[in-house]
C-alpha positions in Angstrom: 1.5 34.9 18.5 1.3 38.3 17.0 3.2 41.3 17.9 3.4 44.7 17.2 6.3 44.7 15.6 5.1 41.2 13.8 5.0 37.3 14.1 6.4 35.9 17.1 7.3 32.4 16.4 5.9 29.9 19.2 7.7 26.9 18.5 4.7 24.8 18.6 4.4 24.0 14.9 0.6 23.9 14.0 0.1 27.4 15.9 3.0 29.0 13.6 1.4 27.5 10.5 -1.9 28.6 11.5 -0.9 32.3 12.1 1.3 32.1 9.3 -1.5 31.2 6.7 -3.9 34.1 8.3 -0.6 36.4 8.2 -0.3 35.5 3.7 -3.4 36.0 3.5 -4.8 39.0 5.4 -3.8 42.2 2.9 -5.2 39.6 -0.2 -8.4 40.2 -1.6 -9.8 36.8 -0.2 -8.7 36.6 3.7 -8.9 33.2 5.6 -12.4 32.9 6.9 -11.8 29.2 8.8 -9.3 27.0 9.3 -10.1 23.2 10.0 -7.3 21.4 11.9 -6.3 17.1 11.8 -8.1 16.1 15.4 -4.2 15.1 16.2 -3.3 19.0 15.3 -6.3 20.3 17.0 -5.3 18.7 20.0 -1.9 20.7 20.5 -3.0 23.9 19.3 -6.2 23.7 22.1 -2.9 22.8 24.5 -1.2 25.2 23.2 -4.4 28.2 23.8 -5.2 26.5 27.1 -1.0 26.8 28.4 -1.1 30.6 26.8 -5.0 31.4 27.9 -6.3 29.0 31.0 -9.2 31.4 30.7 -10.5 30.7 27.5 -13.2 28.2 27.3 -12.9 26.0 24.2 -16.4 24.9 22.7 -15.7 23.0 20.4 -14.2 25.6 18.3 -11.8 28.7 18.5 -11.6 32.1 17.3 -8.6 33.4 16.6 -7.7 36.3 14.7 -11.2 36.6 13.6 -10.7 33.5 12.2 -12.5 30.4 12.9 -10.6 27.4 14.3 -12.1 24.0 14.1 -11.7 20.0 14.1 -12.2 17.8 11.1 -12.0 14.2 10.7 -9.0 11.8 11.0 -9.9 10.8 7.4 -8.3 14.5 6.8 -5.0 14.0 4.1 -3.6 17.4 5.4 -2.8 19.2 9.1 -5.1 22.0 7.8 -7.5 22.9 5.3 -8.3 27.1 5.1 -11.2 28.5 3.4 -11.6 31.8 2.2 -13.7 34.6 3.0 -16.3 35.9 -0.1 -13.9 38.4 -2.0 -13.2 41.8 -1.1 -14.3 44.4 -4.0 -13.8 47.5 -4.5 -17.1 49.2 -5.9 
């Protein structure tokens, strides 16, 4: 998880991949806007939230970071699939 003095690795691998795309692509000009996790993946990182937040109610989704956290299909090729936010310009 994040820090104030940076990234914290976990040791649970989809968690660090996941806050290591958001970290790359924050300062861009197109920041992550979702994230869509393999069920298998989604799995261990709602583990992982659930060990770290017993609090936090999981819907079906999860925000974190201001980014949106969901499941996709097993037909997914990939762990994770991020899509960007609309572009940030400067008028």
């Amino acid at each position: 998880m994040r820090t104030k003095t940076g990234y914290r690795p976990t040791g649970v691998m989809i968690v660090d991949m996941v806050t290591a795309c958001i970290n790359h692509y924050e300062k861009t000009i197109t920041p992550v806007n979702r994230i869509t996790l393999h069920p298998i993946r989604f799995k261990e990182f709602c583990e992982y939230v659930n060990k770290v937040m017993p609090e936090y109610e999981i819907d079906g989704a999860i925000d974190f970071e201001d980014v949106r956290i969901t499941c996709g299909s097993e037909l997914m090729n990939e762990s994770m699939y991020y899509y960007f936010k609309k572009p940030l310009t400067e008028a």
